[in-house]
N, C-alpha and C positions, 0 to 999 in steps of 0.2 A: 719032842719039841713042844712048845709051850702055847697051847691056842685060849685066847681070850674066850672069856664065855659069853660076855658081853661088849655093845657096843663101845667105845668112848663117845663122851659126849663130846658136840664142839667146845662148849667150856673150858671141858677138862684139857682138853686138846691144845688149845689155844692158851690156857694157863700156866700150861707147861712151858709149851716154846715162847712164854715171854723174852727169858733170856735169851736167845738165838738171834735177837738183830744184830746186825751187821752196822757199823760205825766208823765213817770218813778218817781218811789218815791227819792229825794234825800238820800244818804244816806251816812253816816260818822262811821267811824272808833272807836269801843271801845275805852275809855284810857286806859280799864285794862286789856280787855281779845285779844283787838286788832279785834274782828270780826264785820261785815258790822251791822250796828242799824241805825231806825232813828231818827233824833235830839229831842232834848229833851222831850227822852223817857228815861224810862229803858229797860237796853241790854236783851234783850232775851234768851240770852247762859249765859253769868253771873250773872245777876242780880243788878248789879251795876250801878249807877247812880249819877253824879255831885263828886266823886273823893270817895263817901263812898257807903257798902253795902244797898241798897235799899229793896229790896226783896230776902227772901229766898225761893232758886229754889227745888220743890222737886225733886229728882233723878229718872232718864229718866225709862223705863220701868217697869219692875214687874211682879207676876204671880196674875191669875185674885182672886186667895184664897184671898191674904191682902187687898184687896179692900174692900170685905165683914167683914174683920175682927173688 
């Protein structure tokens, strides 16, 4: 296995992992329900996608009985 003979320096160190930041998803504006989604996806809160219904969203919570049912 391969052992450095020497240290790295912080420079070198840090020069390297310039590239490794990490970078916010963009993200755009529903056209129908108006909330934050990202591009061409379908919306997560509506379901909608490209100007028609895409996916139908089941309705949010419930009790653990219908699950089972």
């Amino acid at each position: 296995m391969g052992v450095p003979k020497r240290k790295v320096a912080h420079a070198r160190k840090m020069d390297r992992r310039s590239h490794h930041a990490l970078t916010l998803p963009t993200l755009v504006d529903c056209t129908h329900c108006h909330e934050p989604k990202l591009p061409y996806r379908v919306c997560p809160s509506c379901g909608w996608y490209n100007g028609r219904q895409a996916v139908d969203l089941k309705p949010a919570g419930g009790s653990a009985g219908e699950e089972n049912a």
